[in-house]
C-alpha positions in Angstrom: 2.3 -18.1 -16.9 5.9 -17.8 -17.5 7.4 -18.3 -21.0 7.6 -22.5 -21.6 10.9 -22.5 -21.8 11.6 -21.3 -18.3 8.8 -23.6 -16.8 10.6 -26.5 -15.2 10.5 -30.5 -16.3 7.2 -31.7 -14.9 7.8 -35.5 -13.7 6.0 -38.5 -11.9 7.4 -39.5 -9.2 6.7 -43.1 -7.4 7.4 -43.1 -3.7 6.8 -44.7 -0.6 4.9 -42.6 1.7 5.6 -42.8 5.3 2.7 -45.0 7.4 1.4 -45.5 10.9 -1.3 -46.6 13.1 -2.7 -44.7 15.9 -3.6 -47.3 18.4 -2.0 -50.1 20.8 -1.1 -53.2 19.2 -0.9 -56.5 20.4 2.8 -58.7 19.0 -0.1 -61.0 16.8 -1.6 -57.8 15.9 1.9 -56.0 14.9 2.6 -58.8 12.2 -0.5 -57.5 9.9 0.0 -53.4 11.0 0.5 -50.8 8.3 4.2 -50.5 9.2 4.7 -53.8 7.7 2.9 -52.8 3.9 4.1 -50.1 2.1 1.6 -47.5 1.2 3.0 -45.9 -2.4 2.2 -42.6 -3.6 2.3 -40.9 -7.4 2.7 -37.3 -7.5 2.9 -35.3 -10.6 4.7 -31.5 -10.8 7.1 -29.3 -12.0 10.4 -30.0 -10.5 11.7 -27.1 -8.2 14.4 -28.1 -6.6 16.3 -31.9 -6.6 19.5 -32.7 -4.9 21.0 -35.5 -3.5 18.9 -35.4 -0.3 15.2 -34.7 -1.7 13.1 -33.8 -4.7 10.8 -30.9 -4.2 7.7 -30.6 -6.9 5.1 -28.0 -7.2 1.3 -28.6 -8.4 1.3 -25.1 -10.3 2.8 -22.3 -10.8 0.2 -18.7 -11.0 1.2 -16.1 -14.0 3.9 -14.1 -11.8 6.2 -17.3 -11.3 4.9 -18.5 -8.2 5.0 -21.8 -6.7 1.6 -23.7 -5.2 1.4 -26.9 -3.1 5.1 -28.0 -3.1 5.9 -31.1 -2.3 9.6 -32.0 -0.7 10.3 -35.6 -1.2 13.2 -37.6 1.0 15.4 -39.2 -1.7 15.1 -42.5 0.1 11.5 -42.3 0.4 11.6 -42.1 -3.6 11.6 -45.4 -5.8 10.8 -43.8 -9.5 11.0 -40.5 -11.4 9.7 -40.7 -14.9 9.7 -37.3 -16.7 6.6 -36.0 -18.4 7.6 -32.7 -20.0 
């Protein structure tokens, strides 16, 4: 693992994940579809990159410095960031 003090800030971050529904609605049906409820999502991991248009977060990181199961977040998709370390 690299030396702590290289590791980047691991943070929370509350955002609203993107949503759909796979079949033909009817207009009554439309008014209760997913599009209309938000579906938010909580993902936890070091910070790897984060500018103005997205946040992108990584689930681990192996002994040589690499990167596993990165995440790139939309900035308008985010609603939170709460840092952790």
């Amino acid at each position: 693992m690299p030396r702590a003090e290289r590791r980047p800030p691991i943070v929370e971050v509350e955002w609203e994940d993107a949503a759909n529904n796979p079949r033909w609605l009817t207009p009554d049906e439309v008014l209760h579809a997913v599009h209309l409820h938000p579906f938010i999502a909580h993902s936890v991991g070091y910070v790897i990159h984060d500018d103005k248009t997205a946040m992108t977060l990584a689930e681990g990181i192996n002994s040589e410095g690499w990167y596993g199961a990165c995440w790139r977040i939309p900035r308008g998709m985010i609603r939170k960031v709460r840092k952790l370390r």
